[in-house]
C-alpha positions in Angstrom: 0.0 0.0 0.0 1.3 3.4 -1.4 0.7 5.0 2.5 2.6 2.4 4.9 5.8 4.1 4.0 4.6 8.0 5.0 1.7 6.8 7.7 5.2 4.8 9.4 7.0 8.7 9.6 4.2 9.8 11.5 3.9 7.1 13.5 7.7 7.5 14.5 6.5 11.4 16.1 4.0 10.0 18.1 0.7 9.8 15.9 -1.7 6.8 15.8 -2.1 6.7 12.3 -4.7 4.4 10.2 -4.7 4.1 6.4 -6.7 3.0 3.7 -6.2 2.8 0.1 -6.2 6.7 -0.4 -6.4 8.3 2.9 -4.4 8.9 6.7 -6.7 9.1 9.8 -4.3 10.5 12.7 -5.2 11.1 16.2 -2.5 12.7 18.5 -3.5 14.2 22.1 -7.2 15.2 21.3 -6.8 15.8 17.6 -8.1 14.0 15.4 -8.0 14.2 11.7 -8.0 12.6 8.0 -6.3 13.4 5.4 -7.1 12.4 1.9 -5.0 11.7 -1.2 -6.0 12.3 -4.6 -5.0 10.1 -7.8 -1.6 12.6 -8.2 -0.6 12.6 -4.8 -0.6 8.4 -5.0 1.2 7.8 -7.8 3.9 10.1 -6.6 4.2 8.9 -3.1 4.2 5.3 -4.4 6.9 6.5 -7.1 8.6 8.0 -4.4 9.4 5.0 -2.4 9.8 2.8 -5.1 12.6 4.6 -6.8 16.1 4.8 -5.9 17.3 7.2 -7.8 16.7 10.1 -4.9 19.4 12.1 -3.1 18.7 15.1 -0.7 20.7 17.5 1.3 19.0 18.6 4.2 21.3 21.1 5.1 21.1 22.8 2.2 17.5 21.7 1.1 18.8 20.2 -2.6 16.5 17.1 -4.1 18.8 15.1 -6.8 17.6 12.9 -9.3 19.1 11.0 -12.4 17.9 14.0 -14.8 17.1 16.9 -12.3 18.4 19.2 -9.2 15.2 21.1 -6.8 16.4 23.4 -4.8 14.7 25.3 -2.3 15.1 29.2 -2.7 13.8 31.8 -0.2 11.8 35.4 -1.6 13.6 38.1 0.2 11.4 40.9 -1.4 8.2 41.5 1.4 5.4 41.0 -1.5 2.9 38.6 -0.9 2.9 35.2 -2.6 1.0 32.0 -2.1 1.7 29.6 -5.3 4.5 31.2 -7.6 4.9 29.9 -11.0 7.9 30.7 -13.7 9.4 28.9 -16.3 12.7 29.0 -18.3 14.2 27.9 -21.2 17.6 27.6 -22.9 18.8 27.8 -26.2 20.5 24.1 -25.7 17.0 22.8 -24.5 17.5 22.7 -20.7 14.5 24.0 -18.8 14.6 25.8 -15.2 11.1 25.8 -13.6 10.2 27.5 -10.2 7.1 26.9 -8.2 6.0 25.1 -5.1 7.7 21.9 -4.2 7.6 19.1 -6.3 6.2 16.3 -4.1 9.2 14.4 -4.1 11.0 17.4 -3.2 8.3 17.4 -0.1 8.5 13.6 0.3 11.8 13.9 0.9 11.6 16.6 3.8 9.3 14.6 5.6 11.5 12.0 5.9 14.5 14.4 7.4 14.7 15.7 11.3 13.8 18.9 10.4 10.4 18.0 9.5 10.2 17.3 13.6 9.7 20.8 14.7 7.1 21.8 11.7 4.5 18.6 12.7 5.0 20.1 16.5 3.6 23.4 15.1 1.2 21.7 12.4 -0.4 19.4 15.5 -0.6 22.7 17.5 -2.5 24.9 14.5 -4.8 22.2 13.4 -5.8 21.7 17.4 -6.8 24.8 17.7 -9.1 24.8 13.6 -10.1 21.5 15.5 -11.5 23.7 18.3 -13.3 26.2 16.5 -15.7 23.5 14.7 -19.1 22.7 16.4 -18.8 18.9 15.4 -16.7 16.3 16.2 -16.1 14.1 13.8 -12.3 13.9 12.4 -11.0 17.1 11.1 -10.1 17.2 7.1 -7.1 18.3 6.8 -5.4 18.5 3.1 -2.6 16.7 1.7 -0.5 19.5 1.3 -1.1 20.9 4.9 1.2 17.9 6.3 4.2 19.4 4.2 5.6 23.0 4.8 5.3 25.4 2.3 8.1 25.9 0.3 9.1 26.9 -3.0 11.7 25.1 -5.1 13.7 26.2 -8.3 14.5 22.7 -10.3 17.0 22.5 -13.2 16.8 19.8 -16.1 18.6 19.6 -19.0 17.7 18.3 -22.1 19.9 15.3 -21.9 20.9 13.6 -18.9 24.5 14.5 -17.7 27.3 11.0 -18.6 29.6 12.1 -15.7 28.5 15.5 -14.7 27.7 16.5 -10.8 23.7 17.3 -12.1 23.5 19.8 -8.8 27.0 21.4 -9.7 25.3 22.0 -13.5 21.9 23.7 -12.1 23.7 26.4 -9.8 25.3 28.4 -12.1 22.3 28.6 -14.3 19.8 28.6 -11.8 21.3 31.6 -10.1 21.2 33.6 -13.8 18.0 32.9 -13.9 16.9 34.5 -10.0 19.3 37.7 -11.4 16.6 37.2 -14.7 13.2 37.3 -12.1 14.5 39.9 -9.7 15.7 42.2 -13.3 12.4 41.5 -15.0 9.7 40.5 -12.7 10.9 42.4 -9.6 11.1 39.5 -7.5 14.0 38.7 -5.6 15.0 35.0 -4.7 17.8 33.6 -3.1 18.8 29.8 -2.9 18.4 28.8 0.5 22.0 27.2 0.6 23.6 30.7 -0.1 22.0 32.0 3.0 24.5 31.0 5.4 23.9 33.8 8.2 20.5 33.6 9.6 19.1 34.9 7.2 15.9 37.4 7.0 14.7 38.9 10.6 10.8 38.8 11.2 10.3 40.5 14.6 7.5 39.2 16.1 4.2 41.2 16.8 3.7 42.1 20.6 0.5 41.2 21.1 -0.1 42.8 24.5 -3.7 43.7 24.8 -3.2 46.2 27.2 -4.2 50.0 26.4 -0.9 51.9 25.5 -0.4 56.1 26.6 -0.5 58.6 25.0 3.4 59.5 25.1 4.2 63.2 26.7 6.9 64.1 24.5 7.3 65.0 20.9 10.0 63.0 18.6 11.6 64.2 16.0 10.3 63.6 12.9 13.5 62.2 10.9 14.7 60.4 13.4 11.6 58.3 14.3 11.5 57.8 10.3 14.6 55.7 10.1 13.8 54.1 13.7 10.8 52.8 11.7 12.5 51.6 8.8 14.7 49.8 11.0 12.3 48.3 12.6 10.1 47.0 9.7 14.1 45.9 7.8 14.1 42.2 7.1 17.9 42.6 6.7 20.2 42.8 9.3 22.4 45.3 7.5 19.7 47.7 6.5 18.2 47.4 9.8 22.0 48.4 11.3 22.0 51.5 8.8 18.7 52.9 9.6 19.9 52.5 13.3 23.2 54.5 12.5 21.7 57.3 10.2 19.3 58.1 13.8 23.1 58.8 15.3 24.2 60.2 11.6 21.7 62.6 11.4 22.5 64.7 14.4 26.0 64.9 13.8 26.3 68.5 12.3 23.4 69.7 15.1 26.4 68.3 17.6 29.7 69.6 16.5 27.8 73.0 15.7 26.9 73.7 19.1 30.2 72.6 20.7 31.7 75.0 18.0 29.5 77.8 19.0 29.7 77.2 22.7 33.8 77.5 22.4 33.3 80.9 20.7 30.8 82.0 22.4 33.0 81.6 25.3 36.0 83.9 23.9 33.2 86.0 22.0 31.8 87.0 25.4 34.6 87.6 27.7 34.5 90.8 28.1 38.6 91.5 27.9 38.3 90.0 24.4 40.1 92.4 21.9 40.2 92.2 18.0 44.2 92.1 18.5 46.3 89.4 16.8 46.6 87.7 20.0 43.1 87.1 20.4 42.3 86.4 17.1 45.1 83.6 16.6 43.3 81.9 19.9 40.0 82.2 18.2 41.2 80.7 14.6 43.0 78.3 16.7 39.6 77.2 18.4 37.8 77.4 15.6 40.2 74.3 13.9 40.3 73.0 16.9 36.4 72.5 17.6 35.7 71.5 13.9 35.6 68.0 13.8 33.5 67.6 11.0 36.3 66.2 8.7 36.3 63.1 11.1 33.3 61.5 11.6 34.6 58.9 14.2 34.7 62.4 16.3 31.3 63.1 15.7 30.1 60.0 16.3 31.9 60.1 19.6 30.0 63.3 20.3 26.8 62.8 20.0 26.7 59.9 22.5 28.5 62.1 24.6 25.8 64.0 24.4 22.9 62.5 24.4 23.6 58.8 26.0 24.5 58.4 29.6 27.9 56.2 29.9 26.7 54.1 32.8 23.8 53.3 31.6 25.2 52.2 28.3 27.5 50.0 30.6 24.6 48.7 32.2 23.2 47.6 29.0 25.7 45.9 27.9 27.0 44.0 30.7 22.6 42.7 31.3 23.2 41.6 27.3 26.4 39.3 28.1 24.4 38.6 31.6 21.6 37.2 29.1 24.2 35.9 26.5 26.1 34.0 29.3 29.9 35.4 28.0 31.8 38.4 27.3 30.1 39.1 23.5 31.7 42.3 23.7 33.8 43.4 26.3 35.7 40.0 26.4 39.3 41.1 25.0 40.1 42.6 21.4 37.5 41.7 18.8 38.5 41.1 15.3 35.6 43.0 13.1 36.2 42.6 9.2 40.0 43.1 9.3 40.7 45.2 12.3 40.6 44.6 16.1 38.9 46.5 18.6 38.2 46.7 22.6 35.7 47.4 24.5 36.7 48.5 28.4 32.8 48.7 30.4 34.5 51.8 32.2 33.3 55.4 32.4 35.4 57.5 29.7 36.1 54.0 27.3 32.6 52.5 26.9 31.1 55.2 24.5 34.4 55.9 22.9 35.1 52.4 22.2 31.6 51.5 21.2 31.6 54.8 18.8 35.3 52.9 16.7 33.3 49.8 16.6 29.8 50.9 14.8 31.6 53.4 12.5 33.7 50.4 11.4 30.8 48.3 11.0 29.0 51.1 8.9 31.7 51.6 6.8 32.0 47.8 6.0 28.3 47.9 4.9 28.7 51.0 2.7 32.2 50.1 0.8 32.0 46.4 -0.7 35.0 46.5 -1.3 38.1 48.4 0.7 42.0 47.7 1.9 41.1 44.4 3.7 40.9 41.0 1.6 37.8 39.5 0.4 36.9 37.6 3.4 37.3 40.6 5.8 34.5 42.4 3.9 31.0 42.5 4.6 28.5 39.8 2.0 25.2 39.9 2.1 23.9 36.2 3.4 27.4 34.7 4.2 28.8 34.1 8.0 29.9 38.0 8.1 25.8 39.0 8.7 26.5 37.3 12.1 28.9 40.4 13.0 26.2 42.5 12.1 23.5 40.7 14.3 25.8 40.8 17.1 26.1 44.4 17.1 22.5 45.4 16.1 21.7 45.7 20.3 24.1 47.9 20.5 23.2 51.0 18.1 19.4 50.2 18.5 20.0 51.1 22.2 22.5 54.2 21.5 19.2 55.7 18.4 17.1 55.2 21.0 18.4 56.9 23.6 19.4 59.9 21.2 15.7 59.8 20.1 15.0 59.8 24.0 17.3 62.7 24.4 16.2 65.0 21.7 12.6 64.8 22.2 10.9 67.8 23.5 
């Protein structure tokens, strides 16, 4: 029977399963449900576990056959999508097809560790549809609902390869053709094996049902802007940017006033002549104050200004409390080619942390600078993790300057 195979994975994570010739009854803790298989579904299940032909990488979420590589890709734009179709073809014949999973592709899942986790939260979701129903016979549940939803890109070419890796063949084309989709159609894929960091951030809804106040204070405009944007980023490094450009933006505001206040204090003193004396002093604040040609300066001084060092040291040392080890102030920290410290001491923890988050900007803005290849920042590859780590950190210091300029 086509059934015994797939009814003995869900047996194995703790369902009582039942089959008959084209269905699954399943009863787990006080769901109970059936699921029904149509003529498709059959024939490719019994197919499945017939053949032998079948390779997949769970760790990179590859299917291999004897003519064909699935891979699973990931959208990174935020449109909706349910079922996405496209299709490609080459001059040579190959064809590269995108949609959602084939069922072997699916088949195959099921049968990995990983598909542990997503019955947990399928049991969970159709307990509670179970719930909601006034009667109590089993719940229908659909075929497809017992296999997560993802979407594959799968490369055949016209002939099958002698000697060739098939999976080594489809990447080079297949990525071409995601370049092709996000160029033309203005969707934006990724394979899922290139996303080696962890990937998109989805920040989950608070769903406190308590009435919020009304805050007291007005924000600034811009700066609440970019908090937003950050906020809403699915990418760490955008998110990071908008973060920075809330500290960015008050940069000039900061080194004018400590300009004006240092001339303001010669300016005033009532001894002050327009001799040369005096007016070398004032030229020589004047170069002195400007710090606008260095921006690590500026950075420095607007957490001065608006960030209070010990509570900044606070803040960190409850994140490595919560972490359970130094993430930051544990020795020199190598950061895409250069080292940096950061001492949790009054008169070091701003300064330091100011070095560190220009460096990380600047590695997000230049792709390409004196350090090697590996020292720069790629979007998707292990070097995202550096930017995650330090993500706390500026989205603490914006809003504490968003804080601290609100009137």
């Amino acid at each position: 029977m086509s059934l015994s195979q797939l009814s003995k994975r869900l047996e194995e994570l703790g369902a009582t399963v039942s089959i008959t010739s084209d269905s699954i009854s399943i009863e787990i803790d006080e769901l109970k449900g059936k699921a029904t298989f149509d003529s498709e579904w059959l024939a490719s299940i019994k197919g499945f576990y017939k053949a032998r032909q079948y390779t997949f990488d769970i760790e990179n979420r590859v299917l291999t056959g004897n003519r064909f590589s699935e891979f699973q890709v990931v959208r990174l734009d935020p449109g909706f999508f349910y079922r996405v179709e496209h299709s490609f073809e080459g001059k040579n014949g190959d064809k590269i097809n995108m949609s959602r999973a084939s069922k072997e592709f699916s088949l195959s899942y099921i049968t990995s560790e990983k598909y542990t986790l997503f019955f947990g939260r399928l049991i969970e979701r159709l307990k509670r549809r179970s719930e909601r129903r006034p009667s109590r016979s089993p719940l229908r549940i659909r075929a497809e609902e017992l296999f997560p939803n993802f979407h594959t890109i799968r490369f055949q070419p016209k002939r099958k390869p002698s000697k060739a890796d098939i999976k080594i063949m489809a990447e080079a084309p297949i990525k071409s053709c995601l370049f092709s989709l996000s160029y033309n159609r203005n969707e934006s894929w990724e394979i899922f094996q290139d996303v080696n960091a962890k990937g998109l951030m989805y920040a989950p809804p608070n769903e406190d049902d308590d009435t919020l106040e009304i805050p007291s204070a007005e924000y600034d405009s811009a700066a609440v802007t970019y908090y937003k944007v950050a906020k809403s980023s699915q990418f760490p490094s955008q998110m990071f940017l908008s973060y920075y450009h809330i500290l960015e933006y008050h940069f000039l505001r900061v080194s004018d006033e400590d300009l004006h206040g240092a001339v303001k204090t010669q300016l005033n003193d009532p001894s002050f002549r327009a001799d040369y004396d005096n007016v070398s002093k004032l030229i020589a604040t004047l170069k002195k104050n400007d710090s606008s040609v260095d921006e690590k300066e500026m950075l420095r001084g607007v957490l001065r200004r608006f960030v209070p060092e010990a509570d900044f040291i606070e803040f960190v040392k409850s994140k490595e409390g919560e972490a359970g080890e130094k993430l930051y102030s544990g020795g020199k920290q190598k950061i895409f080619g250069d080292t940096f410290p950061m001492k949790l001491e009054v008169g070091h923890a701003l300064s330091n942390a100011a070095a560190i988050l220009k460096h990380v900007r600047n590695a997000l803005v230049h792709s390409s600078d004196r350090h090697t290849r590996e020292d720069c920042f790629l979007p998707f590859s292990d070097s995202e993790d550096v930017i995650l780590k330090y993500i706390p950190l500026v989205e603490y210091l914006a809003e504490r300057v968003i804080f601290s300029t609100a009137k």
